[in-house]
GUDRENMI-497139 format. One record per residue: residue number from 0; residue in one letter; x, y, z of N, C-alpha, C, O in turn. Coordinates in steps of 0.2 Angstrom, whole numbers, plus 5000, padded with zeros to 4 digits. Layout:
BEGIN
+-----+------+------+------+------+------+------+------+------+------+------+------+------+------+
: seq : type :  n.x :  n.y :  n.z : ca.x : ca.y : ca.z :  c.x :  c.y :  c.z :  o.x :  o.y :  o.z :
+-----+------+------+------+------+------+------+------+------+------+------+------+------+------+
: NUM :    a :    X :    Y :    Z :    X :    Y :    Z :    X :    Y :    Z :    X :    Y :    Z :
...
+-----+------+------+------+------+------+------+------+------+------+------+------+------+------+
% end
This chain:
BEGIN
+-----+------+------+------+------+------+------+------+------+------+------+------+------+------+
: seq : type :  n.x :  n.y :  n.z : ca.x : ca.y : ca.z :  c.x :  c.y :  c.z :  o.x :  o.y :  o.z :
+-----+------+------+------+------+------+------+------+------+------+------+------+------+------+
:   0 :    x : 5503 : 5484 : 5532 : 5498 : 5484 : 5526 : 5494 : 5477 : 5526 : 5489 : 5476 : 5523 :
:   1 :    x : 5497 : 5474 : 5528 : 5496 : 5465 : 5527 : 5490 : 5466 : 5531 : 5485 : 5465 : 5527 :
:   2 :    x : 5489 : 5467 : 5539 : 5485 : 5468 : 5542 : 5481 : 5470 : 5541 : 5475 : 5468 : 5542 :
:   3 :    x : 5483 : 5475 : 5537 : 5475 : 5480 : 5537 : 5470 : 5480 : 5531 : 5464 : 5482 : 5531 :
:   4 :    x : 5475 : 5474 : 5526 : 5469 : 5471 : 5519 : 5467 : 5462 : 5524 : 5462 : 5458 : 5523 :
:   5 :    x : 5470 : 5460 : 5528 : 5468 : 5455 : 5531 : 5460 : 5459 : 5535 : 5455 : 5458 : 5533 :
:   6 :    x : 5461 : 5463 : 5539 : 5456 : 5468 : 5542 : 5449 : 5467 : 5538 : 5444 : 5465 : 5539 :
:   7 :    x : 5453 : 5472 : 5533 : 5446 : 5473 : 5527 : 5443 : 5465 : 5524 : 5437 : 5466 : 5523 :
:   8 :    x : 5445 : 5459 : 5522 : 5445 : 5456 : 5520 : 5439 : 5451 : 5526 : 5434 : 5449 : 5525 :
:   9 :    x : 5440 : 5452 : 5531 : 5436 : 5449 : 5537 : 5431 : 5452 : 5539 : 5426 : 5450 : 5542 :
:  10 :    x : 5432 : 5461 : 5537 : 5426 : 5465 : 5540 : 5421 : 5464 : 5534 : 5416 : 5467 : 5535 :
:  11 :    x : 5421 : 5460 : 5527 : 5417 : 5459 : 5522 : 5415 : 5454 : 5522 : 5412 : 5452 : 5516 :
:  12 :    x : 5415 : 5449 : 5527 : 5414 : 5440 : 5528 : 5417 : 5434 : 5529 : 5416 : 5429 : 5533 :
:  13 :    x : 5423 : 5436 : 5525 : 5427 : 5432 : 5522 : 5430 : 5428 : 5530 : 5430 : 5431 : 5535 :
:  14 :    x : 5432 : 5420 : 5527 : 5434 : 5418 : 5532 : 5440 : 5414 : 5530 : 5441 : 5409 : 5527 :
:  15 :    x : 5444 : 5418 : 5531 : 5453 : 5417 : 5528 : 5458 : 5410 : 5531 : 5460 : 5407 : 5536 :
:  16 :    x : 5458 : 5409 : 5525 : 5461 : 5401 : 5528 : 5469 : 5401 : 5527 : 5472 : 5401 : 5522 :
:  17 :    x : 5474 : 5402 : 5532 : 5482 : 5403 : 5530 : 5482 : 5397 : 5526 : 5480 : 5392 : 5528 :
:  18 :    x : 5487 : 5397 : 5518 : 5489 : 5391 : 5516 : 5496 : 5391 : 5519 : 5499 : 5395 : 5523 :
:  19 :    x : 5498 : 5383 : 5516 : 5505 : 5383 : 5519 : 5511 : 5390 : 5519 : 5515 : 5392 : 5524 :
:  20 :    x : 5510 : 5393 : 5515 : 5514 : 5398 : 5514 : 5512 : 5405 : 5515 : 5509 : 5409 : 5511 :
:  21 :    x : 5516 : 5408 : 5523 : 5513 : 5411 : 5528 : 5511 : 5416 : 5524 : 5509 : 5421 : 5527 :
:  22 :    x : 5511 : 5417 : 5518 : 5510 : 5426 : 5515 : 5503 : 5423 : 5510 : 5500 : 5427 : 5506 :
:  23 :    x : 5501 : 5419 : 5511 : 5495 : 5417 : 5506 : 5488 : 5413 : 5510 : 5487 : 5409 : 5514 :
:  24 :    x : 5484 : 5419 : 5507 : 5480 : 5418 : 5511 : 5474 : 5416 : 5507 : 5473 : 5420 : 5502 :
:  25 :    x : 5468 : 5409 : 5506 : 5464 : 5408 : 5505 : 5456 : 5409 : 5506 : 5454 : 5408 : 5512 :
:  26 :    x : 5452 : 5411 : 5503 : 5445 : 5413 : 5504 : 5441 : 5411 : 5499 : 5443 : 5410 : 5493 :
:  27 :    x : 5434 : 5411 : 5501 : 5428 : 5412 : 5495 : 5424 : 5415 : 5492 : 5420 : 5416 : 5496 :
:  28 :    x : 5421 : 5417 : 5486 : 5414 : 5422 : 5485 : 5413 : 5420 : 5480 : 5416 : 5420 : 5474 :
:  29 :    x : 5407 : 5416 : 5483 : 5402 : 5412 : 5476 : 5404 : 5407 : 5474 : 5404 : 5406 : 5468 :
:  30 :    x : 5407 : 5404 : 5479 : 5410 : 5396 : 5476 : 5417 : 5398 : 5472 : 5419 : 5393 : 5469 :
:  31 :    x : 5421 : 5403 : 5472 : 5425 : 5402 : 5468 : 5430 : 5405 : 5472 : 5431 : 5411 : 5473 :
:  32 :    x : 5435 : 5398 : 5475 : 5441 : 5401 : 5479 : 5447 : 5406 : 5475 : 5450 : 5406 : 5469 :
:  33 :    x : 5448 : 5410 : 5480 : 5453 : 5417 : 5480 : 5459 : 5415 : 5484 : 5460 : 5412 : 5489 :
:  34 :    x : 5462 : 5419 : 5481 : 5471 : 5421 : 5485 : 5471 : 5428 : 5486 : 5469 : 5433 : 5483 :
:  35 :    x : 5475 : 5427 : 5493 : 5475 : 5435 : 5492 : 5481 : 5434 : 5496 : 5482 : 5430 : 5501 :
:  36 :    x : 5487 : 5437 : 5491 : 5495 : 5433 : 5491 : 5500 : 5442 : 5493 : 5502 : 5447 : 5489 :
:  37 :    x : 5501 : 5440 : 5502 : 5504 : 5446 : 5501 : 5510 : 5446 : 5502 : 5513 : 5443 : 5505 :
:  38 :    x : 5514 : 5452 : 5497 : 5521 : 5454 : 5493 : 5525 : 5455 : 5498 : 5525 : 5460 : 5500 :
:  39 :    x : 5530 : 5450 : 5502 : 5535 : 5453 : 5508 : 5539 : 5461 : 5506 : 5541 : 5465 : 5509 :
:  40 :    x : 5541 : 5460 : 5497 : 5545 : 5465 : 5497 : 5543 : 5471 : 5495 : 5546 : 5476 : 5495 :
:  41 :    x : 5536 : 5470 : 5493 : 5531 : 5477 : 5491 : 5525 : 5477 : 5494 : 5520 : 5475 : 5492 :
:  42 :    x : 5527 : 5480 : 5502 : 5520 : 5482 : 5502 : 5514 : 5485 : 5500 : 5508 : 5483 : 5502 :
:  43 :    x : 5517 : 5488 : 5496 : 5509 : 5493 : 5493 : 5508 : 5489 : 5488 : 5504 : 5491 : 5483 :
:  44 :    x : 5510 : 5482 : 5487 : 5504 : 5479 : 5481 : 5500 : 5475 : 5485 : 5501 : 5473 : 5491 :
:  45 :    x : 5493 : 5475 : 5478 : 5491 : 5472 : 5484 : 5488 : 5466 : 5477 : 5486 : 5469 : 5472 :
:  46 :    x : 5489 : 5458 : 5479 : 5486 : 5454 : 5471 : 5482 : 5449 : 5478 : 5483 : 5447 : 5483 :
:  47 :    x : 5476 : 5450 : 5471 : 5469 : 5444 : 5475 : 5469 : 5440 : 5466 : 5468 : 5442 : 5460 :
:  48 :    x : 5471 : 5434 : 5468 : 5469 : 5429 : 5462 : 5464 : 5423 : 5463 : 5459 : 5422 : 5467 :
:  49 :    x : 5466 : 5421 : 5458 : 5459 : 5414 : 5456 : 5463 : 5410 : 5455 : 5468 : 5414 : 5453 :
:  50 :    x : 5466 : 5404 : 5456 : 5470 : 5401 : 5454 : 5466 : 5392 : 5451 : 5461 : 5389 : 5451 :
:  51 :    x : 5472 : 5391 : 5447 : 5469 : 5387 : 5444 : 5462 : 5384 : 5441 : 5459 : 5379 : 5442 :
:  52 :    x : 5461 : 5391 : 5435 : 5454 : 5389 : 5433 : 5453 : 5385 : 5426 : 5448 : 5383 : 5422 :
:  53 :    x : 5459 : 5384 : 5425 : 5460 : 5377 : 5420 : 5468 : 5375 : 5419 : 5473 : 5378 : 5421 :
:  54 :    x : 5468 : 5367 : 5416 : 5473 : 5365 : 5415 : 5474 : 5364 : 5410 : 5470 : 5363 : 5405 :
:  55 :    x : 5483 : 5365 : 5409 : 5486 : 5366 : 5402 : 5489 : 5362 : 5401 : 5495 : 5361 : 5403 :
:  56 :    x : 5486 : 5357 : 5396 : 5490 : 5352 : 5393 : 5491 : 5352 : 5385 : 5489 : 5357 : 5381 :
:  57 :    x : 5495 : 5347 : 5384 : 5497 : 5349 : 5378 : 5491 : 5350 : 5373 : 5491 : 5355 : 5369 :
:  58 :    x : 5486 : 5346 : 5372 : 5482 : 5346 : 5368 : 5477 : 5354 : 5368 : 5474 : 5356 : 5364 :
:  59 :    x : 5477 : 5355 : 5371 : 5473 : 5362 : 5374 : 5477 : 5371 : 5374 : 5476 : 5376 : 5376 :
:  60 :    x : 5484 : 5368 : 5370 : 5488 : 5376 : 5369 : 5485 : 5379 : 5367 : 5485 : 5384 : 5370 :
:  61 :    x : 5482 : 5379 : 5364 : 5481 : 5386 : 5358 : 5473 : 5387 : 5360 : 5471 : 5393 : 5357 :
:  62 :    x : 5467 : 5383 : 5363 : 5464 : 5385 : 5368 : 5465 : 5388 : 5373 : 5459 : 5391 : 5375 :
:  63 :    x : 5470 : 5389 : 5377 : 5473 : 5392 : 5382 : 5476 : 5398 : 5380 : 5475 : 5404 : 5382 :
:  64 :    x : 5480 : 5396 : 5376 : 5482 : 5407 : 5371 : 5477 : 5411 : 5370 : 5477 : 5416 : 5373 :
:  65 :    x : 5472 : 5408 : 5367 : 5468 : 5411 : 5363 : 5463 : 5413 : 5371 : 5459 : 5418 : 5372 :
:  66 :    x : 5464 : 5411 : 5373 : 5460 : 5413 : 5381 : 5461 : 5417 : 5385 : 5457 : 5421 : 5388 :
:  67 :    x : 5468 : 5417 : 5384 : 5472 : 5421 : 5389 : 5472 : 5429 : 5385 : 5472 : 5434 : 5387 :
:  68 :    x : 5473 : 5425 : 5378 : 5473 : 5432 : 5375 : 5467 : 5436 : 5375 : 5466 : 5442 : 5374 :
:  69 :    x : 5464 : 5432 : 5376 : 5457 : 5437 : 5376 : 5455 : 5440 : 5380 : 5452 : 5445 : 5379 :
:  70 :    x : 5456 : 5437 : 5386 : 5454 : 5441 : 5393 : 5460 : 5446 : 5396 : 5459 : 5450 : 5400 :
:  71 :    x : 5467 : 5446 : 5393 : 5469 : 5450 : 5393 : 5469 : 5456 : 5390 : 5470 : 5461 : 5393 :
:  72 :    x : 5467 : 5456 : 5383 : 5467 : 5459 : 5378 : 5458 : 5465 : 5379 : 5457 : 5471 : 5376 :
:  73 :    x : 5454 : 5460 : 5383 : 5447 : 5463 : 5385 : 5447 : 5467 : 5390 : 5445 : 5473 : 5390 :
:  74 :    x : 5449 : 5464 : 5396 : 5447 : 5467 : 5403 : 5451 : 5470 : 5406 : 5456 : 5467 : 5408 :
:  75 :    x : 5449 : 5476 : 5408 : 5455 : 5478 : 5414 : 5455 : 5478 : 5420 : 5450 : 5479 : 5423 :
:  76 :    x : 5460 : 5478 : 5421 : 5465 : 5477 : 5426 : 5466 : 5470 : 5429 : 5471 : 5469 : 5433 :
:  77 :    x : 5462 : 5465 : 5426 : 5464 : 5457 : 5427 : 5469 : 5454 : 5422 : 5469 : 5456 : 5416 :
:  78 :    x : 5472 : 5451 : 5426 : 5476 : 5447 : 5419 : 5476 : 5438 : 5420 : 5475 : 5434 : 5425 :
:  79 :    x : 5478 : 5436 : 5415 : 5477 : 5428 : 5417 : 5483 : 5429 : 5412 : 5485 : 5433 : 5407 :
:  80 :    x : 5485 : 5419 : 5418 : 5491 : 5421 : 5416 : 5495 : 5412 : 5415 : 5490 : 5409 : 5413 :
:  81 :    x : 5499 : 5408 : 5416 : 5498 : 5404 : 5417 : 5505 : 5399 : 5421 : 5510 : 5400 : 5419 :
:  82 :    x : 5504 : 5396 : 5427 : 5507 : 5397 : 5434 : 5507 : 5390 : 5434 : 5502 : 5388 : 5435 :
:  83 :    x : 5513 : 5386 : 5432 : 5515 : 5379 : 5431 : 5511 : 5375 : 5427 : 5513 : 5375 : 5421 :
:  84 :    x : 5505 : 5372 : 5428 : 5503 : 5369 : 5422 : 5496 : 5372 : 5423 : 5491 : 5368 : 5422 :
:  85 :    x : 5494 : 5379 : 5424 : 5486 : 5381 : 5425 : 5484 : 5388 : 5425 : 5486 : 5393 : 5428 :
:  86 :    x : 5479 : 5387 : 5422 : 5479 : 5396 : 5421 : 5475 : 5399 : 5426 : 5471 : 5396 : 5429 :
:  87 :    x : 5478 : 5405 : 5427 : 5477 : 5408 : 5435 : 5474 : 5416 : 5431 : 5475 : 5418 : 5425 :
:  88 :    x : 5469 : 5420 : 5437 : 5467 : 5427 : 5436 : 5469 : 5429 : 5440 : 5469 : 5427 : 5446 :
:  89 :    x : 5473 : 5435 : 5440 : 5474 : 5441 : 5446 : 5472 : 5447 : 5445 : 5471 : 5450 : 5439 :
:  90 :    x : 5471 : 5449 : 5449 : 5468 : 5460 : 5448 : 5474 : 5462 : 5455 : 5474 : 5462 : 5461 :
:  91 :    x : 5480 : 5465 : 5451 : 5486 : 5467 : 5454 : 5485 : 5475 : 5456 : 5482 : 5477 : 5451 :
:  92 :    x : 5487 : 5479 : 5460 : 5483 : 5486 : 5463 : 5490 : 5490 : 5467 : 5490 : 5489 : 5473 :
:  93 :    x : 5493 : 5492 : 5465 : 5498 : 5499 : 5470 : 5492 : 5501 : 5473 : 5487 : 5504 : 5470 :
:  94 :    x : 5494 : 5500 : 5480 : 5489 : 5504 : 5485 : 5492 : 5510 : 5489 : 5490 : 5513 : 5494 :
:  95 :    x : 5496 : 5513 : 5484 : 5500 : 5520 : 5487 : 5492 : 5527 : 5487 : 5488 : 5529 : 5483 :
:  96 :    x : 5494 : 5528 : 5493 : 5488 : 5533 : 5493 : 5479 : 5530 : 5500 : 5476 : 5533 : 5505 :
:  97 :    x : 5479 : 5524 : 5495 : 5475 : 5519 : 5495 : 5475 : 5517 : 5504 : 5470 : 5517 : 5508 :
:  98 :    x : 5479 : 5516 : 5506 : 5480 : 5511 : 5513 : 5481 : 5517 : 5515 : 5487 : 5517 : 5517 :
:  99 :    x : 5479 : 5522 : 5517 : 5479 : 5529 : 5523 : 5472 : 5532 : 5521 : 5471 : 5538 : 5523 :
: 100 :    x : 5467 : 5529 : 5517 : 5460 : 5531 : 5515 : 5456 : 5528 : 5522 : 5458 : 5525 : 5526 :
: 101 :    x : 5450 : 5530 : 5519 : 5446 : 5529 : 5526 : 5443 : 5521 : 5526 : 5441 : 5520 : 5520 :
: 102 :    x : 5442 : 5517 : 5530 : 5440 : 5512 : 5530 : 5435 : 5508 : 5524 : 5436 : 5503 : 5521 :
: 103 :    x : 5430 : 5513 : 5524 : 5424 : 5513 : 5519 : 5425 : 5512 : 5512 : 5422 : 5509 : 5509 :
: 104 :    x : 5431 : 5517 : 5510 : 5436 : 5517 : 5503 : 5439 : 5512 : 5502 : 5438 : 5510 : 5497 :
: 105 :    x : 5444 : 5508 : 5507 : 5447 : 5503 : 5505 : 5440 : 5498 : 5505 : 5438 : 5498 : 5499 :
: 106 :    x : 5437 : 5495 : 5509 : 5434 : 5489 : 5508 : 5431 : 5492 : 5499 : 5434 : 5489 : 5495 :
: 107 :    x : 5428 : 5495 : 5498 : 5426 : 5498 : 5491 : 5432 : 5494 : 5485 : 5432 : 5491 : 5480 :
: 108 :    x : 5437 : 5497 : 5489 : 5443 : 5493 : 5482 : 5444 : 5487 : 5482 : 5443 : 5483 : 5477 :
: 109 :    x : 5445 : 5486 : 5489 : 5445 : 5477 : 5488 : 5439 : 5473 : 5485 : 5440 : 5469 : 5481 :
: 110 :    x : 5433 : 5476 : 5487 : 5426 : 5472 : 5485 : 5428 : 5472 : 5477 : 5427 : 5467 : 5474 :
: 111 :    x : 5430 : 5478 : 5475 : 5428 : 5481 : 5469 : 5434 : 5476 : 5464 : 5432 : 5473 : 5459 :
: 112 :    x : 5439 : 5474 : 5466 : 5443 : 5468 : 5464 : 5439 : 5462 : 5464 : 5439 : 5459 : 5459 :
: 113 :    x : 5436 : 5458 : 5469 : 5435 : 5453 : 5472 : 5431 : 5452 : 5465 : 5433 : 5449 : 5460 :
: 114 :    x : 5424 : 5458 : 5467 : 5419 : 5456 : 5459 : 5421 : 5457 : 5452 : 5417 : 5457 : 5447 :
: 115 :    x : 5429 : 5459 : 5451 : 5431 : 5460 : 5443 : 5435 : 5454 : 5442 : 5435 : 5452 : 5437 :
: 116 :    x : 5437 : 5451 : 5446 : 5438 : 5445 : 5448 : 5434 : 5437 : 5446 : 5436 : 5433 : 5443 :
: 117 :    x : 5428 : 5439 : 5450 : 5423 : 5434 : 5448 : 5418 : 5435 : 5443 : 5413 : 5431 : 5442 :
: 118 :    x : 5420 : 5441 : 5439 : 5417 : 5444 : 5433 : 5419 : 5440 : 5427 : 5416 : 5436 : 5423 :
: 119 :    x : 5427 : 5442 : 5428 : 5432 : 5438 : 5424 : 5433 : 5431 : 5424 : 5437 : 5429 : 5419 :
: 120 :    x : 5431 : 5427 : 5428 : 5430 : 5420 : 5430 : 5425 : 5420 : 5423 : 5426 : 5419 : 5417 :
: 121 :    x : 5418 : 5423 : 5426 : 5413 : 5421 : 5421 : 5415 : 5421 : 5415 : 5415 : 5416 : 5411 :
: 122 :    x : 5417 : 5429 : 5412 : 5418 : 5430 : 5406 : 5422 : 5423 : 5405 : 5419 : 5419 : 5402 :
: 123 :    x : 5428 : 5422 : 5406 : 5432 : 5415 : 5405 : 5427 : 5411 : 5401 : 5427 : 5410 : 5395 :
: 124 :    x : 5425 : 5409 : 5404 : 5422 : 5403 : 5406 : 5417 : 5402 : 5399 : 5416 : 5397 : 5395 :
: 125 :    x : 5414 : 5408 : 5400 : 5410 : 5410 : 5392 : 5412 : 5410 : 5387 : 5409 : 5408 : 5382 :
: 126 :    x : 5420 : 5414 : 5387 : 5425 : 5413 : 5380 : 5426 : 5408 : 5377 : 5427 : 5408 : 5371 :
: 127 :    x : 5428 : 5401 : 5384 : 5430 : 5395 : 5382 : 5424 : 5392 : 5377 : 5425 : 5390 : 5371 :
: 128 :    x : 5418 : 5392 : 5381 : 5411 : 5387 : 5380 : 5412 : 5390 : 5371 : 5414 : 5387 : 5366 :
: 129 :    x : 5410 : 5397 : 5371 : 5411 : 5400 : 5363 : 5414 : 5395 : 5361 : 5411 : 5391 : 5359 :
: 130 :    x : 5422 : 5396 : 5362 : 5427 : 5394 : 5357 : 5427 : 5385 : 5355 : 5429 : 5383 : 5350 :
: 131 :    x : 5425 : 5383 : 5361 : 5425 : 5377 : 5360 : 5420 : 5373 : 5355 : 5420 : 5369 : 5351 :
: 132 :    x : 5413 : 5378 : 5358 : 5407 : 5377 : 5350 : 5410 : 5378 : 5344 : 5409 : 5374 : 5340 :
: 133 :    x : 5414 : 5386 : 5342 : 5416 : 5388 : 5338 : 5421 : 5382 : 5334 : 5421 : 5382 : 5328 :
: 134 :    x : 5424 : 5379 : 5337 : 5426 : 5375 : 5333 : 5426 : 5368 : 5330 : 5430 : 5364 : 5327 :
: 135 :    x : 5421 : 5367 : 5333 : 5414 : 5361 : 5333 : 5410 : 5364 : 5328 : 5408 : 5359 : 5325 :
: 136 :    x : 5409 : 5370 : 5325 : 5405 : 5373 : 5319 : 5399 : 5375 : 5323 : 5394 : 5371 : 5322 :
: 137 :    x : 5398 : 5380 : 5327 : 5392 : 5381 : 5331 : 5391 : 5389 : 5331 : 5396 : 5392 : 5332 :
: 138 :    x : 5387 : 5392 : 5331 : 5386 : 5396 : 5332 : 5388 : 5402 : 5336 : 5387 : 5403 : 5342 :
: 139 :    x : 5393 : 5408 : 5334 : 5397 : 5412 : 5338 : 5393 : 5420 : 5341 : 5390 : 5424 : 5336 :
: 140 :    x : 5393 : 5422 : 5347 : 5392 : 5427 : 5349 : 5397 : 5431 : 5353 : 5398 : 5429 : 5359 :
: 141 :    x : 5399 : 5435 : 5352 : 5405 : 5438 : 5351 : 5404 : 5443 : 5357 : 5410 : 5445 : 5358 :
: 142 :    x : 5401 : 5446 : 5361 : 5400 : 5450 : 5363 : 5404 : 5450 : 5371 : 5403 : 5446 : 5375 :
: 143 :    x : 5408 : 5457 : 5373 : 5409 : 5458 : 5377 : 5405 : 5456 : 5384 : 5399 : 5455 : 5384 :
: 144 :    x : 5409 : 5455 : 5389 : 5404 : 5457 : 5396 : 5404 : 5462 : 5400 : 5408 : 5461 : 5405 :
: 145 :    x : 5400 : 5466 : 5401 : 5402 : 5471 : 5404 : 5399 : 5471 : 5411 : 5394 : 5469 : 5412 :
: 146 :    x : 5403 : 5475 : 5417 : 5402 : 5470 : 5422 : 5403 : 5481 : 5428 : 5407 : 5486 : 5428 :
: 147 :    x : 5395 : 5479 : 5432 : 5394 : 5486 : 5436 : 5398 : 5486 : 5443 : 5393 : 5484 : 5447 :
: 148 :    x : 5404 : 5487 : 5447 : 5405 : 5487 : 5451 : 5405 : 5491 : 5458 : 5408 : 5492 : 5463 :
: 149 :    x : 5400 : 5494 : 5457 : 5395 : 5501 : 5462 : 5396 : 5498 : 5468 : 5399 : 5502 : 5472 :
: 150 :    x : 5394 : 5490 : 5470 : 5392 : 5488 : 5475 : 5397 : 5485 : 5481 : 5403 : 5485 : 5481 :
: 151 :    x : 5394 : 5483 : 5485 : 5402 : 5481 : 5490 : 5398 : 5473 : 5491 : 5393 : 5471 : 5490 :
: 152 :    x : 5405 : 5469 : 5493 : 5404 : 5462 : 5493 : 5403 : 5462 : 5500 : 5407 : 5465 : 5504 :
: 153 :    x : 5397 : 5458 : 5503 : 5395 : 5456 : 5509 : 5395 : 5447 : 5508 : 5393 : 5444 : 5503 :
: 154 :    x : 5397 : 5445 : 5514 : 5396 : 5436 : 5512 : 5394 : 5434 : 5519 : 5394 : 5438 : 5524 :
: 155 :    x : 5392 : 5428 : 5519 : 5391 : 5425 : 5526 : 5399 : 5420 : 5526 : 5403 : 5421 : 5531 :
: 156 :    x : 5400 : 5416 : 5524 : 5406 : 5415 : 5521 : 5409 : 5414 : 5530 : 5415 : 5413 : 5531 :
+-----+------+------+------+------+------+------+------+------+------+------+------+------+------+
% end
């Protein structure tokens, strides 16, 4: 399986970088580095994260709760989460069924993560801006993001 999401991940652009730790693999789309961390003891999962899209320090707890809970509590199939001192996004997927579809189908899944992915980067990132005006006494808009993923990710990358 490893193979054949590495397969997919290079047949859409992607130019994969091994990090040190032979099961993690680094890439880009849109300026925003991905992992794509595969399971020795489960094959059929498959997680592509974002890693470290903020740091958690003390003075920032309850900005980071309040973050995580939202984007957990909003979006699915993403979750954020927080992974030593940094909040991390993942889109985690049992690919049972999935990895014996036809090539055209799987790249659709993977893309289809990559872009819920850096959908959810966004949404973040707007939740935060909110919250941090919001608590400056600034103007709040509260509105979901809603995000269309029909398309498939091509990169030069």
């Amino acid at each position: 399986m490893k193979e054949k999401i590495l397969e997919t991940l290079r047949s859409l652009g992607f130019k994969l970088v091994q990090t040190d730790d032979e099961n993690v693999y680094e890439f880009n789309y849109e300026g925003v580095s991905m992992l794509y961390m595969y399971n020795v003891s489960d094959e059929e999962f498959l997680n592509i994260t974002v890693p470290c899209i903020m740091q958690v320090e003390e003075d920032n707890i309850m900005l980071v709760s309040a973050l995580t809970e939202k984007v957990n509590a909003t979006l699915k199939y993403i979750k954020a989460y927080i992974y030593g001192n940094h909040v991390w996004l993942s889109y985690e997927r049992e690919l049972i069924g999935d990895s014996h579809s036809e090539d055209k189908d799987f790249r659709k899944v993977v893309s289809s993560m990559i872009l819920q992915l850096e959908a959810a980067l966004r949404f973040f990132r707007k939740s935060k801006a909110e919250m941090e005006e919001n608590s400056h006494g600034g103007p709040s808009d509260d509105d979901a993001l809603a995000v269309e993923t029909d398309e498939t990710v091509e990169t030069d990358n």
